[in-house]
C-alpha positions in Angstrom: -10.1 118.9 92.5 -8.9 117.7 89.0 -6.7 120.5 88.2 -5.2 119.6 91.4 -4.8 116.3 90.7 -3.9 116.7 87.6 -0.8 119.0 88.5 -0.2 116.8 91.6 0.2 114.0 89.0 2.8 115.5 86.8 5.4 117.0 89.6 5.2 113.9 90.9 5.8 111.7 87.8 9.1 114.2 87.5 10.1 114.0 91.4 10.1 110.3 90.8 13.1 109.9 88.6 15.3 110.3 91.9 15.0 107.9 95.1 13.2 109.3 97.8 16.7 109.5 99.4 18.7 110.8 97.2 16.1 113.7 96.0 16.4 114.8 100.1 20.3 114.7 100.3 19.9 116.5 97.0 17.4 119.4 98.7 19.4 119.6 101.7 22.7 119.6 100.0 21.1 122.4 97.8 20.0 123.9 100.8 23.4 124.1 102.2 24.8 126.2 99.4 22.2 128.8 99.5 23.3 129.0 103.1 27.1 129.7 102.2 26.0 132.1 99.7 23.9 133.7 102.1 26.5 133.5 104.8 29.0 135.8 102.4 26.2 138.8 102.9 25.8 138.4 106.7 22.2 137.1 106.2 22.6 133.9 108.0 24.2 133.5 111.8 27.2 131.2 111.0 29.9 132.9 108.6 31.4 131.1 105.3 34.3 129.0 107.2 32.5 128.2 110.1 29.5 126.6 107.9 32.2 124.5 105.9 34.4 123.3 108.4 31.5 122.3 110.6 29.9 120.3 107.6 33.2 118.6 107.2 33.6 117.3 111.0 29.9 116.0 110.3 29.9 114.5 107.3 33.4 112.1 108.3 32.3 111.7 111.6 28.4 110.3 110.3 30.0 108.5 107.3 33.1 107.2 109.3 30.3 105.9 112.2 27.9 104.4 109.8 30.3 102.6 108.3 31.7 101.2 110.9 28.7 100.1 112.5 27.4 98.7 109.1 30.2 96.5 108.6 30.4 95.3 112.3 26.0 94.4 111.2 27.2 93.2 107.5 24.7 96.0 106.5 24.7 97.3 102.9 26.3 100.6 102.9 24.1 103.4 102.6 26.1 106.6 102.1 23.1 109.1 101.2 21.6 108.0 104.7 25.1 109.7 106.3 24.9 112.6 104.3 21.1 113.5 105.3 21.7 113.3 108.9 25.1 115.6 108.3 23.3 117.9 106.7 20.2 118.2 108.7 22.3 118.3 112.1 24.1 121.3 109.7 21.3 123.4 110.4 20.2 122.5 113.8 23.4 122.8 115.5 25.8 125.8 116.3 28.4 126.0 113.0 31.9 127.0 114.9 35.7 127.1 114.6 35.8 126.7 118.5 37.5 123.2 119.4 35.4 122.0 122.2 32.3 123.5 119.7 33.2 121.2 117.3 34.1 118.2 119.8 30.3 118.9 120.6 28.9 118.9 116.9 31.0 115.3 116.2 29.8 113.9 119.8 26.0 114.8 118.3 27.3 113.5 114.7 28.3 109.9 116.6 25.3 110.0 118.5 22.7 110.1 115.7 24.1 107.9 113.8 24.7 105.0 116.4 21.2 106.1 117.2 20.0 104.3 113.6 21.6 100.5 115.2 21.2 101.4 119.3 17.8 102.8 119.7 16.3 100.2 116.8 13.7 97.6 117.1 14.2 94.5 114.6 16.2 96.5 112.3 14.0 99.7 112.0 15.5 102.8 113.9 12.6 104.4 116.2 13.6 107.9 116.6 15.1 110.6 113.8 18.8 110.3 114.2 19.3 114.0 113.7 16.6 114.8 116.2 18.4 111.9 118.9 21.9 113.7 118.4 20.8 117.3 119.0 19.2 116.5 122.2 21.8 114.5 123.6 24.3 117.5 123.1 21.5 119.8 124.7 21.7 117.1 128.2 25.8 117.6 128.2 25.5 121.1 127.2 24.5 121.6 130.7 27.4 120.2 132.3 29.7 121.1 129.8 28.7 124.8 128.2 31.5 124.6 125.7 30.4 121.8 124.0 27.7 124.1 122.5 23.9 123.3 122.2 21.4 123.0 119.1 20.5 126.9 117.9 18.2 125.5 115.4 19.9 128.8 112.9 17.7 127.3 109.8 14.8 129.5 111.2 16.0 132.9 109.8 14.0 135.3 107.3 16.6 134.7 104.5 16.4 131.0 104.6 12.7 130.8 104.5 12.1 130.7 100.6 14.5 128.4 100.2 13.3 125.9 102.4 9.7 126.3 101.6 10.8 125.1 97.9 12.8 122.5 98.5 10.9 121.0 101.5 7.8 120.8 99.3 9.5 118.8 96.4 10.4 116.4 99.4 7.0 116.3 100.6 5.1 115.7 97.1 8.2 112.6 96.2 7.0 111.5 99.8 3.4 112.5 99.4 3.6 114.0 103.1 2.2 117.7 101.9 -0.9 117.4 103.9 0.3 115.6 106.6 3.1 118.5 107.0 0.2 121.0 106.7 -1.5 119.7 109.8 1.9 119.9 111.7 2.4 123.6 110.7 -0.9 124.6 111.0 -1.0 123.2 114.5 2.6 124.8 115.6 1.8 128.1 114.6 -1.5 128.3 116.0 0.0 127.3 119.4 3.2 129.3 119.3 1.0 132.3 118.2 -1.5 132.0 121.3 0.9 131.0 124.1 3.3 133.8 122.9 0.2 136.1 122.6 -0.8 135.1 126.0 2.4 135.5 127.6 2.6 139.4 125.9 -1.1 140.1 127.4 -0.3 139.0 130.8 2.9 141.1 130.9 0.6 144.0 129.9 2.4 144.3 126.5 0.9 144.9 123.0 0.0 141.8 120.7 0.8 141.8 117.1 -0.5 139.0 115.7 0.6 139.7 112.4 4.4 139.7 113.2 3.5 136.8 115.8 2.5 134.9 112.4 5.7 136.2 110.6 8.1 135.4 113.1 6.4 131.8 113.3 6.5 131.1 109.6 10.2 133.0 108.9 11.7 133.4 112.2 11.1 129.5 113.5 12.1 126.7 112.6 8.8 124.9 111.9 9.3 124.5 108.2 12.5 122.6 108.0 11.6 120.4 111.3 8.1 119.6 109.1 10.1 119.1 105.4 12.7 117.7 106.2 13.0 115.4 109.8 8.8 114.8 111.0 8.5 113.9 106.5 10.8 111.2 107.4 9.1 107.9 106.0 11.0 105.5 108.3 9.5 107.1 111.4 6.1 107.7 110.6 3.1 105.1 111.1 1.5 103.4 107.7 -1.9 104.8 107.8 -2.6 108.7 107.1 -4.9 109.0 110.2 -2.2 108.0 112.1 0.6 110.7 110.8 -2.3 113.3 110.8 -2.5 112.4 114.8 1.7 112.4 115.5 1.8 115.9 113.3 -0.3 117.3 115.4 1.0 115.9 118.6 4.2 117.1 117.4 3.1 120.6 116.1 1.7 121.2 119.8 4.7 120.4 121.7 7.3 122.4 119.5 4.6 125.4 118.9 4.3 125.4 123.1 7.8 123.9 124.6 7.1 122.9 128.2 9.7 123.1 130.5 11.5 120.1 132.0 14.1 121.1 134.7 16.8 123.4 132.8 15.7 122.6 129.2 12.5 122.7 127.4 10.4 120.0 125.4 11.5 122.2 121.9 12.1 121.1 118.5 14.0 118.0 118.4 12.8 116.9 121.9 9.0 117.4 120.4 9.8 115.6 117.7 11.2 112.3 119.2 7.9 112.2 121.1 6.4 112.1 118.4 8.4 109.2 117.2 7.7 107.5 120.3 3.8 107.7 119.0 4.6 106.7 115.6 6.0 103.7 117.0 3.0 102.9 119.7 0.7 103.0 116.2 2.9 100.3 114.4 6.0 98.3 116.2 7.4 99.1 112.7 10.2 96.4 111.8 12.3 94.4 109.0 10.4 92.1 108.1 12.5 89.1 106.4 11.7 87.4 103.1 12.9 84.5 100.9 12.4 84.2 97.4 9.9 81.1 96.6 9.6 81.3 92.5 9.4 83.6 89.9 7.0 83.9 87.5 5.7 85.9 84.2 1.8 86.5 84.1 2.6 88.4 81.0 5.3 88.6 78.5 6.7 91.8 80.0 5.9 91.5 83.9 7.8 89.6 86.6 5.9 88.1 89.9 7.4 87.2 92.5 6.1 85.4 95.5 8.0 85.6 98.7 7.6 83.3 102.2 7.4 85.8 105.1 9.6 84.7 108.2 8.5 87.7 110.9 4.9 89.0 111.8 3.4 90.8 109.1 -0.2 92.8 108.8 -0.7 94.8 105.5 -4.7 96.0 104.5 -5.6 95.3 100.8 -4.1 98.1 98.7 -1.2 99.2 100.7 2.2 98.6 99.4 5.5 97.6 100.8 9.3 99.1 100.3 11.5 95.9 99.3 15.2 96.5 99.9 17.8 94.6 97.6 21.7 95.6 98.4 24.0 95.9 95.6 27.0 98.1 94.8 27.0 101.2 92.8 23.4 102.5 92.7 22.2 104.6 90.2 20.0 107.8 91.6 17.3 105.3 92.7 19.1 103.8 95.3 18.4 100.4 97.0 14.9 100.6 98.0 11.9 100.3 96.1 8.0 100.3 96.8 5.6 97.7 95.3 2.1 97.5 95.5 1.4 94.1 97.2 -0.5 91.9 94.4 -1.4 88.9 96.9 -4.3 88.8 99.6 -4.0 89.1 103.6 -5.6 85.8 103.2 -2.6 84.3 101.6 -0.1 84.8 103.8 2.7 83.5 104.8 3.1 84.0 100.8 3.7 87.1 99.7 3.1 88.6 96.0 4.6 91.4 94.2 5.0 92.1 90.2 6.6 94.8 88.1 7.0 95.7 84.7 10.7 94.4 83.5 12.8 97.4 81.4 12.8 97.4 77.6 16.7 96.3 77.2 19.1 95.6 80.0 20.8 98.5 79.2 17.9 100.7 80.0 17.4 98.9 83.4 18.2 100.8 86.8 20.5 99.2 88.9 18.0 98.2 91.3 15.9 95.9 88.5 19.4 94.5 87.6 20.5 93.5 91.2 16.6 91.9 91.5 17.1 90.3 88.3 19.7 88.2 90.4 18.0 87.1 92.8 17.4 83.3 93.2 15.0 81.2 95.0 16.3 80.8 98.8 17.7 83.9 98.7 16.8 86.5 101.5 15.8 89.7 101.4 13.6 92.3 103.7 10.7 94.4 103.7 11.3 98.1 105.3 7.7 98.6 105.6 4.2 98.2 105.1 2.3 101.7 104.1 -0.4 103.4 102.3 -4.1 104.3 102.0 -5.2 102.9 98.8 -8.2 101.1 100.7 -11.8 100.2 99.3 -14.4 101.9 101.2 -15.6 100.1 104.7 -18.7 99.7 103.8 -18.9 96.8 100.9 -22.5 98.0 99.7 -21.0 101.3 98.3 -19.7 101.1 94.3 -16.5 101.5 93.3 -14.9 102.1 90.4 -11.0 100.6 89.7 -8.9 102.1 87.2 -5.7 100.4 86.3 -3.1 100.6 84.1 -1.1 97.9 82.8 1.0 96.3 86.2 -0.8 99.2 88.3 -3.5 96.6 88.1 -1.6 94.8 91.2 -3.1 97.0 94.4 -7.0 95.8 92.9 -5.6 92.4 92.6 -4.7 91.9 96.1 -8.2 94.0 97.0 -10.4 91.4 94.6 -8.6 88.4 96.1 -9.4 89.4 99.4 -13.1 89.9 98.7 -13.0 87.2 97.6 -11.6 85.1 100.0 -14.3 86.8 102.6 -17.3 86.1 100.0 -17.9 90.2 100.5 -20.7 90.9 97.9 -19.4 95.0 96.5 -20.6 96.6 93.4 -16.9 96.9 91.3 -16.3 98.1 87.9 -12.3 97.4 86.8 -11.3 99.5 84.0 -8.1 97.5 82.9 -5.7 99.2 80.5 -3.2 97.2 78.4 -0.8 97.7 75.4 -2.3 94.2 73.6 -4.5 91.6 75.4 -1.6 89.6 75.9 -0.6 92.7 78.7 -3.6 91.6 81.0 -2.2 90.4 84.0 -4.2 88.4 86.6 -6.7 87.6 84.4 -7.9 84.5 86.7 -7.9 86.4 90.0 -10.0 89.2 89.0 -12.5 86.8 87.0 -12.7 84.7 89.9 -14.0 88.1 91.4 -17.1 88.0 89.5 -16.2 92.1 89.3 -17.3 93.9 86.0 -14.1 94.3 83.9 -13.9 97.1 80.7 -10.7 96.6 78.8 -8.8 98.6 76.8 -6.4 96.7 74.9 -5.6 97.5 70.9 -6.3 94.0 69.8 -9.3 92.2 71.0 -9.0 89.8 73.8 -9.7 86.4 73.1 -12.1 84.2 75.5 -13.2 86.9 77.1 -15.6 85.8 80.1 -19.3 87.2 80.6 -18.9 89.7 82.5 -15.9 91.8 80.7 -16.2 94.1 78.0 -13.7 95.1 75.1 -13.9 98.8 74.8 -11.8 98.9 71.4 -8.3 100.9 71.6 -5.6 101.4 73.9 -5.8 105.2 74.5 -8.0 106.0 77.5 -9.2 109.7 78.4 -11.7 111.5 80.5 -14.2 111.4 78.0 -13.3 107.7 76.9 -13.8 106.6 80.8 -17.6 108.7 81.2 -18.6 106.7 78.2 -17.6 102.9 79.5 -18.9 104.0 83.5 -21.8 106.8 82.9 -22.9 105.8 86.5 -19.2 107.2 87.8 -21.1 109.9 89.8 -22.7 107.4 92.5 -18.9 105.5 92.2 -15.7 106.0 94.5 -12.6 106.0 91.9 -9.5 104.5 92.6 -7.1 104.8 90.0 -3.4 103.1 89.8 -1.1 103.9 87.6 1.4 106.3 86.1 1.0 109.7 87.3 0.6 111.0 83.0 -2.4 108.6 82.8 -4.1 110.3 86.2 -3.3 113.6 85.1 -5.0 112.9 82.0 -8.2 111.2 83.7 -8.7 113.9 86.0 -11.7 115.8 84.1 -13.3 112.6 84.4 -12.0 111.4 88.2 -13.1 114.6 89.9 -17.1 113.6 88.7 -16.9 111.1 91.1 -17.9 110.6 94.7 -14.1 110.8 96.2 -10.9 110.0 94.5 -7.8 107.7 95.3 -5.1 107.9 93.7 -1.6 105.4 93.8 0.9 107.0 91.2 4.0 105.2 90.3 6.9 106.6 88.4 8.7 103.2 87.2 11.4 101.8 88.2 
């Protein structure tokens, strides 16, 4: 379980130089040029111009839509979000030079992306756009056959490898590996005994081992799991819940049950399953105004927010904060926070981060926040995450945080707080100097056992905290200040070098939870 997390820890603190958004349109876009390689050799259905000209027709028809529809909103412009669904509907549709084929492919193109501002609730589109547009080209399919219907190509031997790779450095950015696991799990188990079943009541033979191979390499399970169920925007906040629509959805497109002419298949499956994702959470924008700004340390920014729409976060999750601004760098416009204030405080909202050394080493997204002014509006995409203490308030626990990582505890002691819940909690709290300790109030207020790690000593430092000399904190380092971690659930927030690092330590414990940031 350490080496794990260990490993886990430093892919991820490299997958999280990119967005989130921009490391998908970068896979898929990768994606797509392994296929026109392929495609030179005969190893993929379409052929070179075919693939080409039908990415084309997509990519101006889901650009040219978008934008329209964003400036008719006064939405932000969000290019990389035209170029996913392009590229996805790429490899679920039929690539073709046949006019009405392609008046099919830019009739699903328009479709899915008027799908992200039609079939919305508060801002927040319900189904996957790609997944909307394919199976509104299936339903005129059958009264038009020209128009062409979804052939879902990606599923093909050659393409398997490729997708595997790059659908799993979406999933660890996303952090959606074992939530995609269930899904596949769960869809080729059920495609494996219906098709099984089917082959034994016809009296034919049953090869389970090419039933397997033609359900790993010969379907297109992996790319629906990668890249369109992963999608954050359509999946509920807590992991429970994804775990249940995965497997809803891995059940429907492993066994497709008729309806009429057409069957419940891929994409069909998959809006279902969005359709449960949204009974979990009404997931919406949620508005915000900037109250103040303030500086609990000499590097770190807070700022505190008044929530105008229903809002229900658990202590520990985080939030994705959007701030519009033109030219973004490879971050794009969305960030996530961990939130630093309480349930209890609400309508007020908290969050801090750790400002940039220079200006010029700020992304664009810190410099379009650094602009923001009380009264100004923003939005919250959503609410996520599983960084929860353990139900049960008699069982220890045992907080690691590093420097503004320190946040997600915050917002967890506030909250026990505020409900006078009497838990067993040792913080260990690391810091470059002691004028790096953020909070320092809240979590006394606590009453919490604190163990900092700070090169200078702290002064005033109440009863209950501890200087543990030096700012360098290891695995052996953290068994000397908590010898007791055994009986302790770790939680650990920080950069993923620092977990990495810990992990000898971590894994000694009852259960680990980790929330990894890369920076910002």
């Amino acid at each position: 379980m350490g080496t794990l997390t260990a490993l886990w820890n430093r892919v991820f603190a490299v997958l999280g130089r990119l967005s989130m958004y921009r490391l998908v349109y970068f896979a898929l876009a990768a994606l797509a040029v392994v296929a026109l390689l392929l495609s030179f050799f005969g190893l993929v259905g379409p052929d070179p111009l075919q693939l080409v000209v039908t990415l084309v027709v997509l990519a101006a028809v889901c650009v040219a839509v978008d934008a329209a529809a964003q400036r008719v909103l006064n939405l932000p412009w969000r290019l990389e979000s035209s170029l996913i669904t392009a590229h996805i509907l790429l490899f679920v549709l039929g690539p073709t030079l046949e006019v009405a084929g392609l008046a099919g492919i830019a009739i699903a193109a328009a479709v899915a992306s008027l799908s992200k501002y039609v079939l919305a609730w508060r801002g927040r589109h319900i189904f996957n756009p790609a997944a909307v547009g394919a199976t509104v080209l299936t339903l005129l399919s059958l009264a038009w056959p020209a128009l062409g219907a979804p052939s879902w190509w990606v599923g093909t031997p050659a393409l398997a490898a490729p997708v595997v790779l790059l659908g799993l450095a979406v999933l660890v950015r996303t952090e959606k590996v074992r939530v995609i696991a269930v899904f596949l799990v769960i869809a080729v188990a059920v495609f494996v005994l219906r098709t099984a079943a089917l082959l034994t009541a016809s009296g034919s033979l049953v090869d389970t081992w090419q039933l397997l191979s033609i359900a790993l390499f010969s379907s297109p399970f992996l790319f629906l799991g990668a890249f369109m169920l992963s999608e954050p925007l359509t999946l509920p906040p807590r992991r429970w819940q994804q775990f249940t629509v995965a497997a809803v959805v891995g059940v429907l497109a492993g066994w497709p049950i008729p309806v009429g002419d057409i069957t419940l298949g891929q994409e069909r499956a998959l809006l279902i399953g969005n359709l449960v994702a949204f009974a979990f959470a009404v997931r919406t924008a949620v508005r915000l105004t900037l109250v103040s700004r303030a500086e609990p340390t000499p590097t770190v920014q807070e700022l505190t927010f008044r929530v105008h729409d229903r809002l229900a976060f658990l202590p520990g999750q985080y939030l994705e904060l959007e701030v519009p601004h033109r030219h973004p760098d490879a971050r794009g416009t969305r960030r996530e926070f961990s939130i630093a204030s309480a349930p209890a405080d609400l309508p007020l909202l908290k969050v801090a981060f750790k400002e940039g050394k220079s200006a010029k080493a700020l992304s664009s997204y810190k410099q379009a926040l650094a602009q923001v002014k009380p009264g100004d509006a923003l939005a919250i995409t959503g609410v996520w995450g599983d960084f929860l203490l353990p139900k049960r308030d008699a069982a220890p626990v045992l907080m690691v945080a590093a420097g503004i990582g320190v946040t997600p505890f915050v917002s967890q002691l506030r909250q026990a707080t505020a409900s006078a819940a009497d838990r067993d909690i040792v913080l260990v709290y690391v810091a470059s100097d002691a004028s790096e300790l953020a909070y320092r109030d809240e979590i006394e207020a606590s009453g919490a056992r604190v163990v900092v790690f700070t090169r200078d000593r702290p002064a005033d430092l109440p009863r209950h905290w501890e200087w543990a000399q030096g700012v360098r904190l290891d695995a052996d380092g953290l068994m000397r200040v908590v010898p007791d971690i055994g009986s302790r659930h770790a939680y650990i927030s920080g950069p993923a070098a620092l977990i990495a690092d810990l992990a000898p330590a971590l894994e000694r414990a009852r259960s680990i939870t980790t929330d990894a940031f890369s920076g910002y």
